[in-house]
BAMARLO-503706 format. One record per atom (N, C-alpha, C, O): atom name; x negated, y, z negated; residue number from 1. Coordinates in Angstrom, 3 decimals, padded with zeros to 6 digits. Layout:
{atom "CA", {X, Y, Z}, NUM};
...
***
This chain:
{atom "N", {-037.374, 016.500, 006.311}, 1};
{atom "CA", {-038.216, 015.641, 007.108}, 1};
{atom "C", {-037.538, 014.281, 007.221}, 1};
{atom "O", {-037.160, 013.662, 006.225}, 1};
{atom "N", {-037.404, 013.858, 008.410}, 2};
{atom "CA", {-037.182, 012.581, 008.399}, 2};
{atom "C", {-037.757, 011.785, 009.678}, 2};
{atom "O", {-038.078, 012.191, 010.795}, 2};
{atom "N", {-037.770, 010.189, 008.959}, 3};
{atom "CA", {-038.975, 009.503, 009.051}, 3};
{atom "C", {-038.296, 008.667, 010.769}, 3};
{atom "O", {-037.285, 007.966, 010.727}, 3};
{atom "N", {-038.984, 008.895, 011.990}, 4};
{atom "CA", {-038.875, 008.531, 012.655}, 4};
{atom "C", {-039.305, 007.237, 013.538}, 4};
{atom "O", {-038.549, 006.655, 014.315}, 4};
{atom "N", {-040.685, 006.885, 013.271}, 5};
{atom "CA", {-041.120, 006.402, 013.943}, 5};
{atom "C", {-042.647, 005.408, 013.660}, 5};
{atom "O", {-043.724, 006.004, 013.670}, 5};
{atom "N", {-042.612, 004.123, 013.456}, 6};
{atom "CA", {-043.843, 004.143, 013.244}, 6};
{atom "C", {-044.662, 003.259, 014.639}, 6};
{atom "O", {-044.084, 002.304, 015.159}, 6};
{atom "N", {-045.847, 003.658, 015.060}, 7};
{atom "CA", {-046.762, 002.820, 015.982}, 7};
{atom "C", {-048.178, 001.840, 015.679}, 7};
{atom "O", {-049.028, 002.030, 014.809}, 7};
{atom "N", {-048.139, 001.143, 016.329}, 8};
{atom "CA", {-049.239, 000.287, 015.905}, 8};
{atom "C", {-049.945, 000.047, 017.441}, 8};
{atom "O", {-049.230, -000.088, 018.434}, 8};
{atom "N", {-050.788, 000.026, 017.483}, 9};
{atom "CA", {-051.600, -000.305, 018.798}, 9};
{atom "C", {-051.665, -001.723, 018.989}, 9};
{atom "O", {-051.511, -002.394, 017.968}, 9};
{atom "N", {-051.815, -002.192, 019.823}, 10};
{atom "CA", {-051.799, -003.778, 020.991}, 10};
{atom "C", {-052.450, -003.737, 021.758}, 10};
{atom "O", {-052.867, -002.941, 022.599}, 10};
{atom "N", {-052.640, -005.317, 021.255}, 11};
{atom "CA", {-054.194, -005.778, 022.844}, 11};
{atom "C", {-053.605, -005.760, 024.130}, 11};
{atom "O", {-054.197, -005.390, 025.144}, 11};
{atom "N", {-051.925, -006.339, 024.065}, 12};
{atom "CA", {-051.095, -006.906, 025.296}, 12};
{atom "C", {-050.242, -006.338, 024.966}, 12};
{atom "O", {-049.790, -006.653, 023.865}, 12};
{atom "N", {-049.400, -004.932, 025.912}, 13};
{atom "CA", {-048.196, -004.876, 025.847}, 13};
{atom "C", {-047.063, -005.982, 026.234}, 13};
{atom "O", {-046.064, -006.127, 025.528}, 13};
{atom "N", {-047.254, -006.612, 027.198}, 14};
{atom "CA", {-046.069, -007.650, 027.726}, 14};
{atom "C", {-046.076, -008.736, 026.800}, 14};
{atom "O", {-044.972, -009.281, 026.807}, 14};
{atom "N", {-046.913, -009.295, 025.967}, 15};
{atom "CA", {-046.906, -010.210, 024.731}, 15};
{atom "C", {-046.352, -009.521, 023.431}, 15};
{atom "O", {-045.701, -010.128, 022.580}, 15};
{atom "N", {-046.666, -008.240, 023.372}, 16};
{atom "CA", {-046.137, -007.637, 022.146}, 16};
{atom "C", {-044.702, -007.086, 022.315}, 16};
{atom "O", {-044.019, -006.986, 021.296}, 16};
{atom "N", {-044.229, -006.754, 023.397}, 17};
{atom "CA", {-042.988, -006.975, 023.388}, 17};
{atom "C", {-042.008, -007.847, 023.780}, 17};
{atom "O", {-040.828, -007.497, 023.826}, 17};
{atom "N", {-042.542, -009.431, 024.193}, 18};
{atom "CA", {-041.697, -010.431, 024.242}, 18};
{atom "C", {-042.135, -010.602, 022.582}, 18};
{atom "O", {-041.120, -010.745, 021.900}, 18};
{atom "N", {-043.108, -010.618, 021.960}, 19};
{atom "CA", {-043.430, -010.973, 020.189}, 19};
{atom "C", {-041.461, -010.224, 019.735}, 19};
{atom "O", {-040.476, -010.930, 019.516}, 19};
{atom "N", {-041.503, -008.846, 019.734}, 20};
{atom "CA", {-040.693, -008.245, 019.060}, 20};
{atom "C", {-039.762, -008.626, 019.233}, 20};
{atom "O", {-039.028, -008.922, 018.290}, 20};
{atom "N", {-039.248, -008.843, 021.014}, 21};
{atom "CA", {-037.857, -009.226, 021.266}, 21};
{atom "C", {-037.165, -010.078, 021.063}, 21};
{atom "O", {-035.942, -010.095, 020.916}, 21};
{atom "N", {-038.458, -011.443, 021.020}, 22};
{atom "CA", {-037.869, -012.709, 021.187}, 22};
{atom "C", {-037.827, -013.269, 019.632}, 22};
{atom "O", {-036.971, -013.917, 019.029}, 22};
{atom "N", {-039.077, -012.761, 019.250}, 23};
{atom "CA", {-039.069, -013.559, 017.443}, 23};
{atom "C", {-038.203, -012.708, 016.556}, 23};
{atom "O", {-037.360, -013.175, 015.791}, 23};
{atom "N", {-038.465, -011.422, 016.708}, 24};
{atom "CA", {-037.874, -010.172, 016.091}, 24};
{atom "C", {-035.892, -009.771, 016.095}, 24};
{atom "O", {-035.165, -009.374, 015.185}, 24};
{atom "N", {-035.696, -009.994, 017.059}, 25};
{atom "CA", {-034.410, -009.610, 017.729}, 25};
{atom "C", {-034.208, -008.128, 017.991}, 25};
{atom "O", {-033.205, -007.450, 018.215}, 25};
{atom "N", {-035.434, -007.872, 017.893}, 26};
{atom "CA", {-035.579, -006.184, 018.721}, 26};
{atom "C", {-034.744, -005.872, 019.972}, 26};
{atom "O", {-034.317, -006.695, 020.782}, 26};
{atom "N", {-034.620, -004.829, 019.983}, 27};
{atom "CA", {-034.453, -003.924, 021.416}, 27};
{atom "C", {-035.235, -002.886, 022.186}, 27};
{atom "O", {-035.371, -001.703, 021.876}, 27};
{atom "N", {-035.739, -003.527, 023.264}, 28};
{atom "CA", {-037.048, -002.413, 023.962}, 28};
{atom "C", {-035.991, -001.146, 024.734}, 28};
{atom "O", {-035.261, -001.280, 025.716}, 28};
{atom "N", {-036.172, -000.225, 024.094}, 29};
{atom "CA", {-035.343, 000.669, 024.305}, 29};
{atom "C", {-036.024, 001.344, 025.589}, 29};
{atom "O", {-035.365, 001.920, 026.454}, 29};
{atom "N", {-037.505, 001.199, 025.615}, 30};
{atom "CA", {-037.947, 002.451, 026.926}, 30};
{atom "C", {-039.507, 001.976, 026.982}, 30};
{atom "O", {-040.021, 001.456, 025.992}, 30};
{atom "N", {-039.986, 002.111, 027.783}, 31};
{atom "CA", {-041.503, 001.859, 028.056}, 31};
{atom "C", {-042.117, 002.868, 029.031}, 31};
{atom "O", {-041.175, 003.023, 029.808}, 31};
{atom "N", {-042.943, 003.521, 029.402}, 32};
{atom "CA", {-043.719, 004.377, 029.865}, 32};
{atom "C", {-045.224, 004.509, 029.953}, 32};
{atom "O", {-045.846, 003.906, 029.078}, 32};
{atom "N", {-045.684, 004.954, 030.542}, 33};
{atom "CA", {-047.087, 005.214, 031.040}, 33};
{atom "C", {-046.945, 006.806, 030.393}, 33};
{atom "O", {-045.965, 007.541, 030.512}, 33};
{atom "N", {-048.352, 007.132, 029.603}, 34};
{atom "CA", {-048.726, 008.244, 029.117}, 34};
{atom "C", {-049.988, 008.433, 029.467}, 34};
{atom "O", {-051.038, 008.054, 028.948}, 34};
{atom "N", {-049.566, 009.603, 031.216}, 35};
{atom "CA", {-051.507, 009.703, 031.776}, 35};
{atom "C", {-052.353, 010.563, 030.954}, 35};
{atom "O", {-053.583, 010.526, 030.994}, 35};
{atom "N", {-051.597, 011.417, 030.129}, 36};
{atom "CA", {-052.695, 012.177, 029.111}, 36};
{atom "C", {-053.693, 011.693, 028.659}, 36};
{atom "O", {-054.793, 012.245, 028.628}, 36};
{atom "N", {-053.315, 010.150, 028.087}, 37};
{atom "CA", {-053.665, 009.606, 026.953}, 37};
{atom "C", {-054.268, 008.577, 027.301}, 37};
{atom "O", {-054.942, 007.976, 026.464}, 37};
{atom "N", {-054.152, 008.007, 028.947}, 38};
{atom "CA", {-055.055, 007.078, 029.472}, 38};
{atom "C", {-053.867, 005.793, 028.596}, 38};
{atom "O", {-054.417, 004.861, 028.010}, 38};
{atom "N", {-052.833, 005.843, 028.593}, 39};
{atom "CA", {-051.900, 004.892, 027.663}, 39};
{atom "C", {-050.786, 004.243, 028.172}, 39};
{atom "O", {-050.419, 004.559, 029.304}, 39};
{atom "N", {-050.240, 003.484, 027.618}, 40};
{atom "CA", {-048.642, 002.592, 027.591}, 40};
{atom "C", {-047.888, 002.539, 026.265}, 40};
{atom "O", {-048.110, 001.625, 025.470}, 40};
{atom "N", {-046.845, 003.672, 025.971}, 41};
{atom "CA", {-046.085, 003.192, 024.865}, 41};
{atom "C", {-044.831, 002.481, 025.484}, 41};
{atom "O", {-044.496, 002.424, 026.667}, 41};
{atom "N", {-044.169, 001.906, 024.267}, 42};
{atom "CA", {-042.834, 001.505, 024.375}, 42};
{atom "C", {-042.122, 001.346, 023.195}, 42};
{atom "O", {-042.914, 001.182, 022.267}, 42};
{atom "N", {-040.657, 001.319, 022.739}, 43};
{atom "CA", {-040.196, 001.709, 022.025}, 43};
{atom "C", {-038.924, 000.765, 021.683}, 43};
{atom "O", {-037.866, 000.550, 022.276}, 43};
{atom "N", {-039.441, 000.329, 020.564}, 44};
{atom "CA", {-038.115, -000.864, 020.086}, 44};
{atom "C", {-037.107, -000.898, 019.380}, 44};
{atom "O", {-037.343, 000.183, 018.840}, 44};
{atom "N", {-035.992, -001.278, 018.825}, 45};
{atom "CA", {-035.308, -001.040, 018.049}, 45};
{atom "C", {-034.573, -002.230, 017.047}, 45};
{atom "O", {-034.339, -003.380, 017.417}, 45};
{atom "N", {-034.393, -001.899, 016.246}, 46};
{atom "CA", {-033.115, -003.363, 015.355}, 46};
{atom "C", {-031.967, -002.546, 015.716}, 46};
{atom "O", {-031.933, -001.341, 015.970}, 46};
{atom "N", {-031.178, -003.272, 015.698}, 47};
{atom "CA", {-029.881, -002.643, 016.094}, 47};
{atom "C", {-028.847, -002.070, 014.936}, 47};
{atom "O", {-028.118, -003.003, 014.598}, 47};
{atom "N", {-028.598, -001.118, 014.367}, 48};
{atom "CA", {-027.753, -000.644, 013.586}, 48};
{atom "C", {-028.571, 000.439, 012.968}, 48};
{atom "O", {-028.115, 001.398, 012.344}, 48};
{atom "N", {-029.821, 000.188, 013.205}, 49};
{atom "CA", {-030.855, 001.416, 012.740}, 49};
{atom "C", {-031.738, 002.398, 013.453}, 49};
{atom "O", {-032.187, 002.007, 014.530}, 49};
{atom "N", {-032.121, 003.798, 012.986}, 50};
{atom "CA", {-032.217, 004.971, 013.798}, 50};
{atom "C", {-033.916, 004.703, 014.060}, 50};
{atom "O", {-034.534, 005.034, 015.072}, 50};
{atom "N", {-034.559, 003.901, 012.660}, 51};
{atom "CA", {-035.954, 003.620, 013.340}, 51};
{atom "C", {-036.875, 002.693, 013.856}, 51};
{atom "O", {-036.921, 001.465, 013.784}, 51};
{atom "N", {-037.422, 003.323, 014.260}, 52};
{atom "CA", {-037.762, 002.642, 016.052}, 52};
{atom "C", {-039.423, 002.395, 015.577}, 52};
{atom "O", {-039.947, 003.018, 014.653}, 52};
{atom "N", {-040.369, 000.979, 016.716}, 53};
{atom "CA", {-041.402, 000.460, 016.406}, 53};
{atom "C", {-041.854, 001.136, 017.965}, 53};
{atom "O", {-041.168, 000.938, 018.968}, 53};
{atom "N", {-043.061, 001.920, 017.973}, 54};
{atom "CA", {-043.500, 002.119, 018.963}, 54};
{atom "C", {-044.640, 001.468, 019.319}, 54};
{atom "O", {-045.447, 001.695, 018.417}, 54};
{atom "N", {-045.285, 000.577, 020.396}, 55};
{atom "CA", {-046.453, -000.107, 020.706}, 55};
{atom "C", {-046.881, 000.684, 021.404}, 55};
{atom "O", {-046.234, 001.103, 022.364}, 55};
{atom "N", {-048.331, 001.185, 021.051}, 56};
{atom "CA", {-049.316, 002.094, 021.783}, 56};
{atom "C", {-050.012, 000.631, 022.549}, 56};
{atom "O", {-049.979, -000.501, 022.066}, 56};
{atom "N", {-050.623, 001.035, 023.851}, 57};
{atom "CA", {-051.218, 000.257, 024.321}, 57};
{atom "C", {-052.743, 001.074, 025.354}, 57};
{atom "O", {-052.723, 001.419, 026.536}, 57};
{atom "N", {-053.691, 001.149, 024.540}, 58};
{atom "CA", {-054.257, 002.172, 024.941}, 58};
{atom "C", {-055.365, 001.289, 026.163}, 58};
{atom "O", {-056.042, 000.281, 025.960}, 58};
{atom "N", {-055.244, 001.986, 027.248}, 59};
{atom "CA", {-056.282, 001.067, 028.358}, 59};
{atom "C", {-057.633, 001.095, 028.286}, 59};
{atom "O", {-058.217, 000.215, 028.919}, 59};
{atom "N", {-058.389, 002.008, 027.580}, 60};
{atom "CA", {-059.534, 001.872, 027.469}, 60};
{atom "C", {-060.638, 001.177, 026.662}, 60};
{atom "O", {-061.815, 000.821, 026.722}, 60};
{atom "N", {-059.036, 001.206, 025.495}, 61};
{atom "CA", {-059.421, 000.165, 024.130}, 61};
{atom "C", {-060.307, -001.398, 024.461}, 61};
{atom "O", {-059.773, -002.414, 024.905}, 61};
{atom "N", {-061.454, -001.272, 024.183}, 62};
{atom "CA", {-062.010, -003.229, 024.290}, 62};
{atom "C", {-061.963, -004.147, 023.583}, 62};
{atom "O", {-061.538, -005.301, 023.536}, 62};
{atom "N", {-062.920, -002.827, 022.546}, 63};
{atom "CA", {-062.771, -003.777, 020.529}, 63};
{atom "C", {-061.583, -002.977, 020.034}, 63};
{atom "O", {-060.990, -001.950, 020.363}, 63};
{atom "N", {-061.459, -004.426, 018.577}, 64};
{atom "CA", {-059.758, -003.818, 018.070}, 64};
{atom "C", {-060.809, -004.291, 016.739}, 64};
{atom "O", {-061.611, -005.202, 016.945}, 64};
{atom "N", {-060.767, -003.803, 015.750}, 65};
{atom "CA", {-061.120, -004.105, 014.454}, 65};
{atom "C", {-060.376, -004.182, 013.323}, 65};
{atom "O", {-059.631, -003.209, 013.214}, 65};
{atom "N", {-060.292, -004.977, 012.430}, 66};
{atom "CA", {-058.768, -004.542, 011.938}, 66};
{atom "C", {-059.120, -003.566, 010.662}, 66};
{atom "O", {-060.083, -003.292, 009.946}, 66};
{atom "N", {-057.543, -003.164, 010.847}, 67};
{atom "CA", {-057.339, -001.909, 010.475}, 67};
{atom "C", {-057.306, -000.451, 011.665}, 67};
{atom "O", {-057.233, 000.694, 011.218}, 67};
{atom "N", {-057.360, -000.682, 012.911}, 68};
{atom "CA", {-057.162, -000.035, 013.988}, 68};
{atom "C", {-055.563, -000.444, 014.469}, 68};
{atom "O", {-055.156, -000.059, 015.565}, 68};
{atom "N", {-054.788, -001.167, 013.654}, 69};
{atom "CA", {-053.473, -001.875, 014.158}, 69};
{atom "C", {-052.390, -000.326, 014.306}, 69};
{atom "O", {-051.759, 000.148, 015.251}, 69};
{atom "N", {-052.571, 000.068, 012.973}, 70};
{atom "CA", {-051.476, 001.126, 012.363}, 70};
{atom "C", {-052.118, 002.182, 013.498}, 70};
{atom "O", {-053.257, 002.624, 013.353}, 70};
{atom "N", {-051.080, 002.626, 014.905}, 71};
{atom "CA", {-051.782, 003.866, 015.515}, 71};
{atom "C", {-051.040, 005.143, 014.531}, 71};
{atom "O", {-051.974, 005.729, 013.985}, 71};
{atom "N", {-049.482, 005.877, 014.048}, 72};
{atom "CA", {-049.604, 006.512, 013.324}, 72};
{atom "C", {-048.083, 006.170, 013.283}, 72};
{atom "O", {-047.471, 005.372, 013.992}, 72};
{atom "N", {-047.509, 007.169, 012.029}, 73};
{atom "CA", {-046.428, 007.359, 011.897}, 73};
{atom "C", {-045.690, 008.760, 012.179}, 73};
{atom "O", {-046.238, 009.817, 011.864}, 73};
{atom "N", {-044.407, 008.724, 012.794}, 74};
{atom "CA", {-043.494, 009.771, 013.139}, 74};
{atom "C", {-042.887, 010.323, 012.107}, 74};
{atom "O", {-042.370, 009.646, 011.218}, 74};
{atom "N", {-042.890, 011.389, 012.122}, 75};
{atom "CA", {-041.921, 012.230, 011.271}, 75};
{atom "C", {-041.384, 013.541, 011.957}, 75};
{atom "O", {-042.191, 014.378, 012.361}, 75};
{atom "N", {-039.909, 013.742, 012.103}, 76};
{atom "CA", {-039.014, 014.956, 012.444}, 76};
{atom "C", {-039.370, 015.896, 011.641}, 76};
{atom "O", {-039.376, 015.487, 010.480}, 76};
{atom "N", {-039.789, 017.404, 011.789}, 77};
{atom "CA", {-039.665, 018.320, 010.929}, 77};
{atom "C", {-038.699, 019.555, 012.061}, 77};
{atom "O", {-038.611, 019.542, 013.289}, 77};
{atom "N", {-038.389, 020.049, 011.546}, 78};
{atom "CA", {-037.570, 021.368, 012.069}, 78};
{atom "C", {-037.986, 022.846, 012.731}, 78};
{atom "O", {-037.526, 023.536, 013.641}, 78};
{atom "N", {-038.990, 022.952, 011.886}, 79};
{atom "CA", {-039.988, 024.236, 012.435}, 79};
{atom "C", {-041.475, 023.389, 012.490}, 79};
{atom "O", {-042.365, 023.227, 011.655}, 79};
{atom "N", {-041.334, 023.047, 013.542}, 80};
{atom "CA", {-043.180, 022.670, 013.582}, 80};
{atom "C", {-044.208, 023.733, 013.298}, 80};
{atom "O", {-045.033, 023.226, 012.538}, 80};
{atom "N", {-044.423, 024.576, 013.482}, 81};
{atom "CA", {-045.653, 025.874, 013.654}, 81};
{atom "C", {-045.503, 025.633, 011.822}, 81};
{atom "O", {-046.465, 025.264, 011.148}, 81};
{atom "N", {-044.325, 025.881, 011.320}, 82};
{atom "CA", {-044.607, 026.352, 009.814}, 82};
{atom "C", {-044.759, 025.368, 009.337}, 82};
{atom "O", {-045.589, 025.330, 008.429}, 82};
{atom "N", {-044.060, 024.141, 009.703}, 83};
{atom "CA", {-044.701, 023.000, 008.919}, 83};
{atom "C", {-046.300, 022.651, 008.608}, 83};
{atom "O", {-046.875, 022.399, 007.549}, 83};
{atom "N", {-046.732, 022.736, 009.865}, 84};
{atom "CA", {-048.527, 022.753, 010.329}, 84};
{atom "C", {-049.410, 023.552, 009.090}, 84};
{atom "O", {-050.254, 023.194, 008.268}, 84};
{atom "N", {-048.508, 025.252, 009.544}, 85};
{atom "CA", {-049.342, 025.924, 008.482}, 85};
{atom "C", {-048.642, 025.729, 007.149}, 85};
{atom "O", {-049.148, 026.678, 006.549}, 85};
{atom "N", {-047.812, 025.145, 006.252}, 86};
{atom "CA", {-047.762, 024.866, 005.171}, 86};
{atom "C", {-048.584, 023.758, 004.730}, 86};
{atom "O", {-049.177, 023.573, 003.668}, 86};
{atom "N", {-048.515, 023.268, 005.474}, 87};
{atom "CA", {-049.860, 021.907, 005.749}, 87};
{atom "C", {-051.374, 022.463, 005.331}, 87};
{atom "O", {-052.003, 022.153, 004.319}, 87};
{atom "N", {-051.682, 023.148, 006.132}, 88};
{atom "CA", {-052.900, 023.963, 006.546}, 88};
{atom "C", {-053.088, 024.451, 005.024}, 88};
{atom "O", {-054.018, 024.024, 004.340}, 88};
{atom "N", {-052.287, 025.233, 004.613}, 89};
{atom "CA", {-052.087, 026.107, 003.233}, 89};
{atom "C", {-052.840, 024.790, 001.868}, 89};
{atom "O", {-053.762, 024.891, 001.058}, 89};
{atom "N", {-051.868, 023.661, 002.211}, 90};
{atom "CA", {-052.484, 022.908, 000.905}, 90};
{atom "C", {-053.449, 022.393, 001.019}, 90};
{atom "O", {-053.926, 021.864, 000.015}, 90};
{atom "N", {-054.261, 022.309, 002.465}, 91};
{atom "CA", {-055.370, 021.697, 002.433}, 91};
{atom "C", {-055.425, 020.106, 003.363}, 91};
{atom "O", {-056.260, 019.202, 003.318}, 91};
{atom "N", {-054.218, 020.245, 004.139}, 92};
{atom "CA", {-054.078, 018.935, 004.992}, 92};
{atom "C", {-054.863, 019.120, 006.207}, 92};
{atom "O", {-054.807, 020.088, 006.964}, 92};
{atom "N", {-055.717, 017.920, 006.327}, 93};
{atom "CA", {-056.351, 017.869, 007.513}, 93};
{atom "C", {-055.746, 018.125, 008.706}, 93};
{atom "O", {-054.639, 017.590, 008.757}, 93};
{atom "N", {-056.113, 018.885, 009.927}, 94};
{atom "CA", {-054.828, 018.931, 010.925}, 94};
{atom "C", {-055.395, 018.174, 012.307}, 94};
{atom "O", {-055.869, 018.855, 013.216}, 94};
{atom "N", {-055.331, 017.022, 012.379}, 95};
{atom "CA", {-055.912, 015.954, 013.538}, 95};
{atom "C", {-055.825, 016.964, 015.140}, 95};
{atom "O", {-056.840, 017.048, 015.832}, 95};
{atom "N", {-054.522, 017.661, 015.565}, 96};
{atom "CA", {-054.121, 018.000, 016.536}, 96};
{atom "C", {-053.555, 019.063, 016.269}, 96};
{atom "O", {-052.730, 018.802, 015.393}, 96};
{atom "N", {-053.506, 020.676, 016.655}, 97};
{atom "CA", {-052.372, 021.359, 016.453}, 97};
{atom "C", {-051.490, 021.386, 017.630}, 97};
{atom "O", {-051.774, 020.859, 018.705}, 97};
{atom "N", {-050.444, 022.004, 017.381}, 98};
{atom "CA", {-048.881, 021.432, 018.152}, 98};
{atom "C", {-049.024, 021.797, 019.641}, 98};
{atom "O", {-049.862, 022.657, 019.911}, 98};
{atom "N", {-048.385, 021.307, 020.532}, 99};
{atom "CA", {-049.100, 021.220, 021.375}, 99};
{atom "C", {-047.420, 020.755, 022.115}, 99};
{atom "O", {-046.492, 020.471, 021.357}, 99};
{atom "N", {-047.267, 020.741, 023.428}, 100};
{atom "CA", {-046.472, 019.786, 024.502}, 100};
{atom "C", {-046.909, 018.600, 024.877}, 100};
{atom "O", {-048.039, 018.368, 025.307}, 100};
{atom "N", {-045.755, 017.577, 024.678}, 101};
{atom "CA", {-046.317, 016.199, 025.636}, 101};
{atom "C", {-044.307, 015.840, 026.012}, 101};
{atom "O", {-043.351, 015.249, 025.510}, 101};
{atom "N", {-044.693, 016.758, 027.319}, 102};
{atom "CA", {-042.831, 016.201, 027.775}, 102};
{atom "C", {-042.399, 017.225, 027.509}, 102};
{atom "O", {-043.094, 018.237, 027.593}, 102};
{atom "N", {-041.112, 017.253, 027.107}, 103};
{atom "CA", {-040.248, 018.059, 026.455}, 103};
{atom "C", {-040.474, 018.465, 024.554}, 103};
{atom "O", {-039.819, 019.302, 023.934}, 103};
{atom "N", {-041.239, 017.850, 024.169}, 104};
{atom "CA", {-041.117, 017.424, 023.100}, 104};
{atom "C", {-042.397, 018.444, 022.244}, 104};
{atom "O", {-043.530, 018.531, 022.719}, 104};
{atom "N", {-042.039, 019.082, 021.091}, 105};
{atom "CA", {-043.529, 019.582, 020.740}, 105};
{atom "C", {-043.978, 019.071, 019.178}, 105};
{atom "O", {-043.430, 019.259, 018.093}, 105};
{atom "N", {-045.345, 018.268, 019.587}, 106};
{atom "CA", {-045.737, 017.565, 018.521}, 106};
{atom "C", {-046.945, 018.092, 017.947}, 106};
{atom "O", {-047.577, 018.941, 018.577}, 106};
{atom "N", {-047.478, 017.546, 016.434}, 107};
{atom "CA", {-048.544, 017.948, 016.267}, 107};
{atom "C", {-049.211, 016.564, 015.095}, 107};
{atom "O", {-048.508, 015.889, 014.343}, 107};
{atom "N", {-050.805, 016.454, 015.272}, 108};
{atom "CA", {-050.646, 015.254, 014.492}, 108};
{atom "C", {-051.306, 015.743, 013.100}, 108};
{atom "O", {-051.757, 016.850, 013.393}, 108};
{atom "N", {-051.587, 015.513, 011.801}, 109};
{atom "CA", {-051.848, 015.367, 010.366}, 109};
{atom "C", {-052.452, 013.952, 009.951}, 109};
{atom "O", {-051.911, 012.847, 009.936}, 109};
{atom "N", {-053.550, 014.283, 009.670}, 110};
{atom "CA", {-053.903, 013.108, 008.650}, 110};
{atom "C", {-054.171, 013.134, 007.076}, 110};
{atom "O", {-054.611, 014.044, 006.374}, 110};
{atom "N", {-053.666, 011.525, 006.671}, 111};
{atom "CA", {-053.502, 011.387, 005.224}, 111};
{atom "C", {-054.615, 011.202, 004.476}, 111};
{atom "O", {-055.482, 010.839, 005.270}, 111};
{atom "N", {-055.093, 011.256, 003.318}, 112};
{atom "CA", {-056.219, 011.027, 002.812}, 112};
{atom "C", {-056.956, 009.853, 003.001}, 112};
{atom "O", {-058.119, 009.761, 002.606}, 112};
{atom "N", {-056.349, 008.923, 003.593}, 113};
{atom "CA", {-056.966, 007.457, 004.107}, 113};
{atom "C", {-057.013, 007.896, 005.411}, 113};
{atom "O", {-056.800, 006.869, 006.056}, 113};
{atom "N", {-057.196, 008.994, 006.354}, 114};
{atom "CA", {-057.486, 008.665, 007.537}, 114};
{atom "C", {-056.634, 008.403, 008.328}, 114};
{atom "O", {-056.757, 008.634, 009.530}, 114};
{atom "N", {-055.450, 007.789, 007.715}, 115};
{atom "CA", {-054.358, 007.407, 008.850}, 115};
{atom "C", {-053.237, 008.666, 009.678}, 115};
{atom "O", {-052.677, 009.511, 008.979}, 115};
{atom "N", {-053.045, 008.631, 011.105}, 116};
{atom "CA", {-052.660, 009.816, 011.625}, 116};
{atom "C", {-051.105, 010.166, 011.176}, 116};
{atom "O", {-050.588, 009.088, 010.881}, 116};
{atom "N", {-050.485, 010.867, 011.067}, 117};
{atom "CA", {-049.098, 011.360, 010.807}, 117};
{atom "C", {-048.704, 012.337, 012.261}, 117};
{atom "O", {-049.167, 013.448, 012.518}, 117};
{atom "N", {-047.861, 011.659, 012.965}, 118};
{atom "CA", {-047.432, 012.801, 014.120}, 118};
{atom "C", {-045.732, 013.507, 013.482}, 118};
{atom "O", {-044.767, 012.897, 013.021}, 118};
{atom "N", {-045.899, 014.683, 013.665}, 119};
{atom "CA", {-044.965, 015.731, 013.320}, 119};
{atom "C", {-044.207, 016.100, 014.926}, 119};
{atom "O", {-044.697, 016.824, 015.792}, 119};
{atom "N", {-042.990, 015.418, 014.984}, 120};
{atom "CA", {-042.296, 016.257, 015.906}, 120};
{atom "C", {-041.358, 017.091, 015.554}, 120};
{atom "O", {-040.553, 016.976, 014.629}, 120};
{atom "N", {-041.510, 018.150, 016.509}, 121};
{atom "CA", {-039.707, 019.539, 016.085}, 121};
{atom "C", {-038.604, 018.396, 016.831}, 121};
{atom "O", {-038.589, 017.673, 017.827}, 121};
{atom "N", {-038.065, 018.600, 016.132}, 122};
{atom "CA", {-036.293, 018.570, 016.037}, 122};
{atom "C", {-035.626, 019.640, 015.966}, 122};
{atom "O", {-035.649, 020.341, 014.955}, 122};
{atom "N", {-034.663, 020.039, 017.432}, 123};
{atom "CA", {-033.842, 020.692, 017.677}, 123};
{atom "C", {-032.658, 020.905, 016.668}, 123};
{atom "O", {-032.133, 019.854, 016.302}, 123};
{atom "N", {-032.225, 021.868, 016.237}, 124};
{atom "CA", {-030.816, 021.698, 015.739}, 124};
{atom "C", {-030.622, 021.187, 014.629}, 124};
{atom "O", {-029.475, 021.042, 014.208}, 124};
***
């Protein structure tokens, strides 16, 4: 498993990524509209390193309360289906089972605090 990705949700995408770029010395690697999800991610980087800050920017969102900041964390696994059900086996909550969004097949897990864990396959 390795650790890909973590997201946090935002009131303002265009403030939260001049925040990263300009104070941070980030790199906005990609930004997109996600109509599934009624959403806006985008995807930042430090430079010399493989992980990346994703800003969810969800449009329907009004109230933000805190502790709604952390949207979830990424993790690569290799066989998604068996990961899920080894999951399943010990008793892990399963938020989402795996599913398509793109090319990509994800599935999400949550931790005993509630917080989401998204599982993507990795090719190869």
């Amino acid at each position: 498993m390795q650790l890909l990705h973590t997201s946090i949700t935002v009131k303002d995408m265009d403030e939260s990524i001049a925040f990263y770029t300009d104070r941070f010395g980030m790199v906005l690697e990609s930004r997109r509209e996600i109509k599934q999800n009624n959403a806006e991610i985008a995807f930042l980087k430090i430079e010399g390193t493989n992980h990346r800050v994703e800003l969810t920017w969800w449009k329907d969102k009004k109230e933000y309360v805190d502790g709604d900041q952390l949207d979830h964390i990424a993790f690569g696994v290799k066989d998604l289906r068996k990961t899920v059900d080894d999951m399943r086996a010990k008793g892990v909550d399963i938020a989402k089972e795996p599913y398509s969004l793109g090319s990509s097949q994800i599935a999400f897990i949550r931790d005993p605090n509630g917080i989401w864990l998204e599982l993507i396959e990795q090719k190869g």
